[in-house]
Biopython code that builds the backbone (N, CA, C, O; Angstrom):
import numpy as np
from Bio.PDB.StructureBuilder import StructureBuilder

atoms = [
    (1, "UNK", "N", (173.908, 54.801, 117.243)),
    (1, "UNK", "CA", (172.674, 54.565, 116.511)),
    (1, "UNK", "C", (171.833, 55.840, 116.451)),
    (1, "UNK", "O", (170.940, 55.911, 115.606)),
    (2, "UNK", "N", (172.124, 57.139, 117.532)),
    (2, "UNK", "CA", (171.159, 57.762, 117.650)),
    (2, "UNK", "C", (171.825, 59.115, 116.698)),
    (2, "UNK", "O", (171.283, 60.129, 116.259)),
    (3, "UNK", "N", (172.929, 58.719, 116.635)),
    (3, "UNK", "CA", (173.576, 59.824, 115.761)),
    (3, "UNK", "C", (173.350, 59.900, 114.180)),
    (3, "UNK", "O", (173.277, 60.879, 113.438)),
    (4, "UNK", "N", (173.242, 58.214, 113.861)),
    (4, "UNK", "CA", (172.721, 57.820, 112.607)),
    (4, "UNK", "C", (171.249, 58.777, 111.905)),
    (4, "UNK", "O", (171.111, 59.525, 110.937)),
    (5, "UNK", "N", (170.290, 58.234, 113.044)),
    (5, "UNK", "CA", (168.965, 58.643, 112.985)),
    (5, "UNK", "C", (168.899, 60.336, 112.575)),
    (5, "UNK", "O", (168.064, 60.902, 111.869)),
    (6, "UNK", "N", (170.187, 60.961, 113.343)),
    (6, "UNK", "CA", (170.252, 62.505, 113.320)),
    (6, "UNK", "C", (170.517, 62.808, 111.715)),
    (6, "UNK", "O", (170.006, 63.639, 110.964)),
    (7, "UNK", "N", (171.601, 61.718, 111.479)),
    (7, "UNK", "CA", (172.306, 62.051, 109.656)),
    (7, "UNK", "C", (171.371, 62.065, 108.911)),
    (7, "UNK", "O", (171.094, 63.004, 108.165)),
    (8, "UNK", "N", (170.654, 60.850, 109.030)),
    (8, "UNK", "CA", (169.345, 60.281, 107.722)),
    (8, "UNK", "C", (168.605, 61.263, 107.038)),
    (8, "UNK", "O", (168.212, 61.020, 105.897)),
    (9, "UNK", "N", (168.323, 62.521, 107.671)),
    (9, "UNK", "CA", (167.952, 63.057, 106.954)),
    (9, "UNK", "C", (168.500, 63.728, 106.027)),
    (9, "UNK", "O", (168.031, 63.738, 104.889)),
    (10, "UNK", "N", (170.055, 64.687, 106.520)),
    (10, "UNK", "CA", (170.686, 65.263, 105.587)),
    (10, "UNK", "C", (171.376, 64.043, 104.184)),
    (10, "UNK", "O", (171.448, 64.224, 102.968)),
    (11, "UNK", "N", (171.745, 62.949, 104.963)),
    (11, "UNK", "CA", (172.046, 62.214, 104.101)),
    (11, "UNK", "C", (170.734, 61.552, 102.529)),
    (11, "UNK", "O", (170.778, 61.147, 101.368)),
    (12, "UNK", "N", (170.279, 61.694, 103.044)),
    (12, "UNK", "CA", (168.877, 61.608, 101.932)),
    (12, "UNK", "C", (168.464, 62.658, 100.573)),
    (12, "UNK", "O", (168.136, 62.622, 99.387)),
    (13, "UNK", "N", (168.781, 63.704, 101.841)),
    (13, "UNK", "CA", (168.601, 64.955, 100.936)),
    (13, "UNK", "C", (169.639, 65.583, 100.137)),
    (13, "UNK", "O", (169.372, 66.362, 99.222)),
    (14, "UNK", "N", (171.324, 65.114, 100.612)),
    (14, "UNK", "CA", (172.061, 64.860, 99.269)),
    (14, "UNK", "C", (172.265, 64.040, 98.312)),
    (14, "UNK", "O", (173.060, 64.300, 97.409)),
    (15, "UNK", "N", (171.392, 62.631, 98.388)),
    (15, "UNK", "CA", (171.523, 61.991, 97.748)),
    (15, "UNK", "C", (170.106, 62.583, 96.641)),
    (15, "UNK", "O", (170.142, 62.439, 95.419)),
    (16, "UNK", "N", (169.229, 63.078, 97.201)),
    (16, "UNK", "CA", (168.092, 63.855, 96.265)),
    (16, "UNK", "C", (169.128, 64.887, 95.184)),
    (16, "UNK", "O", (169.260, 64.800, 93.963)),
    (17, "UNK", "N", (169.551, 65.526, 95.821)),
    (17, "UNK", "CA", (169.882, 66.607, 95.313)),
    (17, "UNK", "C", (170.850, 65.954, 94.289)),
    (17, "UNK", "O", (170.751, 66.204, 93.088)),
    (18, "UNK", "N", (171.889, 65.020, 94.845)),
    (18, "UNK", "CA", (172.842, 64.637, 93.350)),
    (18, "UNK", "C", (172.234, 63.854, 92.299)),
    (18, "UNK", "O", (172.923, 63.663, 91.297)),
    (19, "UNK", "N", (170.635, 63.183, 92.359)),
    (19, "UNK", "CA", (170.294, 62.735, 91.355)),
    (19, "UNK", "C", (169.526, 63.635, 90.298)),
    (19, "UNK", "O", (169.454, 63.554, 89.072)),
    (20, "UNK", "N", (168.963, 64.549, 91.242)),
    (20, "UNK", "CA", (168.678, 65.804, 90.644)),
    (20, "UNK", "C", (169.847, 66.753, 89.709)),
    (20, "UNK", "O", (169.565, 67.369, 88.681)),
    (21, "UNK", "N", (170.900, 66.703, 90.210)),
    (21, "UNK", "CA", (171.322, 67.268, 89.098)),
    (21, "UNK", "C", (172.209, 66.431, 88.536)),
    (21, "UNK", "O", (173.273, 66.861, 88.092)),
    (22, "UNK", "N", (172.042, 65.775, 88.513)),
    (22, "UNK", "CA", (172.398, 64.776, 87.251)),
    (22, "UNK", "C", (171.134, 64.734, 86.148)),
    (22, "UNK", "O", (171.622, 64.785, 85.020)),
    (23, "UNK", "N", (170.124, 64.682, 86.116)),
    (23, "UNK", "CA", (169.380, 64.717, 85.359)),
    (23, "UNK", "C", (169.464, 65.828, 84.795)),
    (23, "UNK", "O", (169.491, 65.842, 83.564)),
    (24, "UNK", "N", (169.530, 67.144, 85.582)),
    (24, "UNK", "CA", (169.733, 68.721, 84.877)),
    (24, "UNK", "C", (170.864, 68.469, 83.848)),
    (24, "UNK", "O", (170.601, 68.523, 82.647)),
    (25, "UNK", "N", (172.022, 68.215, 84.254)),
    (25, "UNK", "CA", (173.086, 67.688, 83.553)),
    (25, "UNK", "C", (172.682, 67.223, 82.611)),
    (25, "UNK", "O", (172.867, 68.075, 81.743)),
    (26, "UNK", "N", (172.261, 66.450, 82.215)),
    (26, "UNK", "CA", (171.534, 65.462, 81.508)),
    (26, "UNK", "C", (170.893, 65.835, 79.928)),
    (26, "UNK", "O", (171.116, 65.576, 78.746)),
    (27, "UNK", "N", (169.981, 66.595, 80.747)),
    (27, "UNK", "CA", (168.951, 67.672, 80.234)),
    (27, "UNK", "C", (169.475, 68.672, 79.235)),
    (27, "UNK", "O", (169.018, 68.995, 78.139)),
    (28, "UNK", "N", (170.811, 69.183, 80.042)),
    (28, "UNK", "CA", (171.414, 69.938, 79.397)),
    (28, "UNK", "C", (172.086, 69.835, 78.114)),
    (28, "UNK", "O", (171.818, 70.395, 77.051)),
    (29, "UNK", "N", (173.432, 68.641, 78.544)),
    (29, "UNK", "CA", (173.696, 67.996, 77.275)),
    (29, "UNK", "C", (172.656, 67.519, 75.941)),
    (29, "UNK", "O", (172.912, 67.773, 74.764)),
    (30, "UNK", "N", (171.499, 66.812, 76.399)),
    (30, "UNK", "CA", (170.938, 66.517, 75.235)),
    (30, "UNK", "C", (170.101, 67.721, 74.489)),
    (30, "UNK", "O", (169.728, 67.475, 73.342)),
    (31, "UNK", "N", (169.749, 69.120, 75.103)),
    (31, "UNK", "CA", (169.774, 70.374, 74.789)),
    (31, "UNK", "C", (170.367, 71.076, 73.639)),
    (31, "UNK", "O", (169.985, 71.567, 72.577)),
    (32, "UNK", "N", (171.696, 70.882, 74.439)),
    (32, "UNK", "CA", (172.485, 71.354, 73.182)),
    (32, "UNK", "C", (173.079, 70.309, 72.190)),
    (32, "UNK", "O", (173.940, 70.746, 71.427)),
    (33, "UNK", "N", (172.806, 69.228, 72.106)),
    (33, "UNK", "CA", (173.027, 68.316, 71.414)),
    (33, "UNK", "C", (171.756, 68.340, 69.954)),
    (33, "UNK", "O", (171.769, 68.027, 68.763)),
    (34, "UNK", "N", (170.988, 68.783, 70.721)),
    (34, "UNK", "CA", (169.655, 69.343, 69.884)),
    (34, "UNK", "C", (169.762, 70.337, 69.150)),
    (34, "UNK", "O", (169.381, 70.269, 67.981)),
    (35, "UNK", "N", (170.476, 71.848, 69.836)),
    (35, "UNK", "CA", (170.455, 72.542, 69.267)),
    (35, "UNK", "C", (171.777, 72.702, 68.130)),
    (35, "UNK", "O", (171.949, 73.694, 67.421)),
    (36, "UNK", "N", (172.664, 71.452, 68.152)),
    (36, "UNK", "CA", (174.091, 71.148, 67.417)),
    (36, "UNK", "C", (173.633, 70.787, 65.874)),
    (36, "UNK", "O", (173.894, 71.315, 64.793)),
    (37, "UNK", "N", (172.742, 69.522, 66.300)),
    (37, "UNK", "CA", (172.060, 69.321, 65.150)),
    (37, "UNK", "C", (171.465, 69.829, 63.999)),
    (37, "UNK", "O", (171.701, 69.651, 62.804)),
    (38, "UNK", "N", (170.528, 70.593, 64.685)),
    (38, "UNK", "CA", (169.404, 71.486, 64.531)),
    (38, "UNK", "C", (170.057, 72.493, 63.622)),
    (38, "UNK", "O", (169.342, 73.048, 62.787)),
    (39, "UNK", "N", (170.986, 72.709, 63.673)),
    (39, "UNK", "CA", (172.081, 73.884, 62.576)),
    (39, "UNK", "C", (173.164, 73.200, 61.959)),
    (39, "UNK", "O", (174.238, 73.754, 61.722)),
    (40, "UNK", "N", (172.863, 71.766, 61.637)),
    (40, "UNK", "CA", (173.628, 71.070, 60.991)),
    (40, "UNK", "C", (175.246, 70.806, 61.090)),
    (40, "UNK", "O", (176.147, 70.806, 60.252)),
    (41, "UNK", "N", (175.178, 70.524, 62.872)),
    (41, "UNK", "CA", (176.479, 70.910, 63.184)),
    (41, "UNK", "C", (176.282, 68.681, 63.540)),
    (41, "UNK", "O", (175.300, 67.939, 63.544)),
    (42, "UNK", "N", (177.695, 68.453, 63.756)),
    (42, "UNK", "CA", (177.887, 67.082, 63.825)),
    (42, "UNK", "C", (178.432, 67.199, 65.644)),
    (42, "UNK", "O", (179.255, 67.926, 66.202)),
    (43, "UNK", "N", (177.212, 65.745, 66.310)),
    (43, "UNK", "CA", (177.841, 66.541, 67.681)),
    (43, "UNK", "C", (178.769, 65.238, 68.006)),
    (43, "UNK", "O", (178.413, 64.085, 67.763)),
    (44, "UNK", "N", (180.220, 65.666, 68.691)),
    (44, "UNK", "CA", (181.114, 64.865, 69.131)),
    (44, "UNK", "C", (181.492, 64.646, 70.520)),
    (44, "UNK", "O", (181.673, 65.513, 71.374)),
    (45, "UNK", "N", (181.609, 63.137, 70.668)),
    (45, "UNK", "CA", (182.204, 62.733, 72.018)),
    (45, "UNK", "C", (183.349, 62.005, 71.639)),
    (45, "UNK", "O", (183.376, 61.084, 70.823)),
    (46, "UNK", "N", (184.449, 62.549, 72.383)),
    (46, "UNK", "CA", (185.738, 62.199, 72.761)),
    (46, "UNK", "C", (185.930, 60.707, 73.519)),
    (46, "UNK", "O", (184.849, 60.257, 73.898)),
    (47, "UNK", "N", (186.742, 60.108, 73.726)),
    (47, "UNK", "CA", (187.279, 58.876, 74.052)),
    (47, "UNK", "C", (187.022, 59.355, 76.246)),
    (47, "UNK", "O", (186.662, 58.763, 77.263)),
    (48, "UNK", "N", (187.386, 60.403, 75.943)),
    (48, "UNK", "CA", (187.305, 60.912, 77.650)),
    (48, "UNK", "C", (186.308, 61.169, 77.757)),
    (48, "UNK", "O", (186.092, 61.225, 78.968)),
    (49, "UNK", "N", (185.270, 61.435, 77.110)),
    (49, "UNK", "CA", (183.631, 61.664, 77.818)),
    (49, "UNK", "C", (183.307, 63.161, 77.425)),
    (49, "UNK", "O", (182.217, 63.733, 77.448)),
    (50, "UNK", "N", (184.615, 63.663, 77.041)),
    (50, "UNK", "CA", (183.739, 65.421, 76.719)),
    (50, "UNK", "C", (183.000, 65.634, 75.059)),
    (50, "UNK", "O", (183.452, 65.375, 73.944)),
    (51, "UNK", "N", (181.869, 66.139, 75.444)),
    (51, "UNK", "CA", (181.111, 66.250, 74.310)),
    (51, "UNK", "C", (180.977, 67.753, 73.538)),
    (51, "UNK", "O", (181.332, 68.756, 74.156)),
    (52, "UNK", "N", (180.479, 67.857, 72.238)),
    (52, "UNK", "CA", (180.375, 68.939, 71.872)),
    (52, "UNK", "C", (180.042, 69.144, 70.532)),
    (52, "UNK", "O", (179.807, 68.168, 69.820)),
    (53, "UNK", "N", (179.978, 70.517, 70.000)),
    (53, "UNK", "CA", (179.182, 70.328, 68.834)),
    (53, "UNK", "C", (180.637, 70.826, 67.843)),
    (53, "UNK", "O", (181.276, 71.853, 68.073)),
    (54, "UNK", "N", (180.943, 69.866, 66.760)),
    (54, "UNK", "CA", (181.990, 69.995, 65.828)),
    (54, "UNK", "C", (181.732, 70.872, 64.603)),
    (54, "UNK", "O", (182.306, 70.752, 63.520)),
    (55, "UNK", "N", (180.984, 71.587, 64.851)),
    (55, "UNK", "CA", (180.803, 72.861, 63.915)),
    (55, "UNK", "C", (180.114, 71.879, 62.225)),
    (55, "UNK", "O", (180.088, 70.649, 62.184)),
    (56, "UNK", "N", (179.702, 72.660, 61.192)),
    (56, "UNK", "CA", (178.482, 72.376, 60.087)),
    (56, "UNK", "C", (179.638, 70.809, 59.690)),
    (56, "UNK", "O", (180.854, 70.876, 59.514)),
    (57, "UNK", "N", (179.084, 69.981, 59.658)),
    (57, "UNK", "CA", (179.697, 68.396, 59.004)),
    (57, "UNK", "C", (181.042, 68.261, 59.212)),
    (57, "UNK", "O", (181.833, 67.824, 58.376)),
    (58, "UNK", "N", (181.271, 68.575, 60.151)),
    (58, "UNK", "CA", (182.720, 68.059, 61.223)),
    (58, "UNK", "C", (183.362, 69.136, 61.703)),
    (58, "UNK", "O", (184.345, 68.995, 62.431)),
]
sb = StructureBuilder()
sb.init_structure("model")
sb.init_model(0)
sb.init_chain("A")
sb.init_seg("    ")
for serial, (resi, resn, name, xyz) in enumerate(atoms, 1):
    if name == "N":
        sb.init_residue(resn, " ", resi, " ")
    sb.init_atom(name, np.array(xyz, "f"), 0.0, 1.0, " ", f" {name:<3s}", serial, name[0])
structure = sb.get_structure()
């Protein structure tokens, strides 16, 4: 129990940190998803999750 008490903190503070960058992540993608647009590019996601910008109308 007393070893627990010792973890709690580091354990907290990676769980900070991975929601944190998930949001950066986040942030990022919809960034350049902005800037895909923004130059009349069409932005694409794949069946697997990878995204990207498909250059001026595909």
């Amino acid at each position: 129990m007393n070893k627990m008490k010792q973890l709690a903190p580091f354990v907290l503070l990676i769980l900070i940190l991975g929601i944190v960058g998930r949001m950066d992540y986040d942030d990022h993608v919809q960034l350049e998803r902005y800037k895909c647009e923004r130059n009349q590019g069409m932005w694409k996601v794949e069946d697997n999750g990878n995204q990207y910008c498909g250059g001026k109308n595909g």
